[in-house]
N, C-alpha and C positions, 0 to 999 in steps of 0.2 A: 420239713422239706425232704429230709433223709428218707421217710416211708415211702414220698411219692414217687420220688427220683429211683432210689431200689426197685418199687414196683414196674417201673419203667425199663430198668435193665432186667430184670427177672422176663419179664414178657418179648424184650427183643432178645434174651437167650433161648426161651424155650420154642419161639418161631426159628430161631435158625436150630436146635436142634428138630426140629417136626420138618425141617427145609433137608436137612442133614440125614434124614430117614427113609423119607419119599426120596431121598438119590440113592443112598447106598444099601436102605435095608436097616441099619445100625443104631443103635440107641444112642445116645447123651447121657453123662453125667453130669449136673449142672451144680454148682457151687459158690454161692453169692454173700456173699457180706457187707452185710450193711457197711461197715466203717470203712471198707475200702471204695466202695462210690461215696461217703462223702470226703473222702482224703481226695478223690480227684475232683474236687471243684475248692481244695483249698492247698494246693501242691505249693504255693509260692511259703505260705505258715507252716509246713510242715517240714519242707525241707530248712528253714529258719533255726527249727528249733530242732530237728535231729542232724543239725553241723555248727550250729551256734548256742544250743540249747538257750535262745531267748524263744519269751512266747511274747505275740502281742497281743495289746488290749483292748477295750470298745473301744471303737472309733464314731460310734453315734449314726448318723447318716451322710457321714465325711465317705469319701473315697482318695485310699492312694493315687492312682494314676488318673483320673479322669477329674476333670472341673467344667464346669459348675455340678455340682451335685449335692444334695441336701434340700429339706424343705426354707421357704422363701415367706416372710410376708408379703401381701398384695398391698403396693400403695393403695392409698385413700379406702381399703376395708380393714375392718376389723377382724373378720372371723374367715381370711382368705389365706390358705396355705400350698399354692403349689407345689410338687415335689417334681424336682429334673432329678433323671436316672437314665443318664446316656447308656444305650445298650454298649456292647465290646466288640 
């Protein structure tokens, strides 16, 4: 997920530097790292562990804040697994 998500802000950086050139004339320097886009989709675990240095651990397909979430047997089938995944 970290490749896609990077690739993702790598592209909306170099359109606002090509946005940033067509006005002023000026080049960009662009400077992306990976591990700091995936630190912002997990901000609440890292600030945890650099002020509490705990880390947390799998949680499976549990969610903290949101319920129901996880996959489900389907009464009366055998081979039926829905999965609820409330968007945020």
């Amino acid at each position: 997920m970290d490749d896609s998500i990077s690739a993702q802000h790598g592209v909306f950086a170099i359109l606002a530097a090509l946005y940033h050139r067509s006005k002023t004339g000026k080049g960009q320097y662009i400077d992306l790292s990976m591990i700091e886009v995936a630190m912002s989709f997990a901000p609440e675990q890292a600030l945890n562990y650099a002020i509490n240095g705990k880390l947390k651990g799998p949680i499976g397909n549990q969610d903290e804040y949101m319920a129901p979430h996880g996959c489900y047997r389907c009464k009366g089938r055998t081979n039926g697994w829905p999965s609820r995944f409330p968007m945020r």
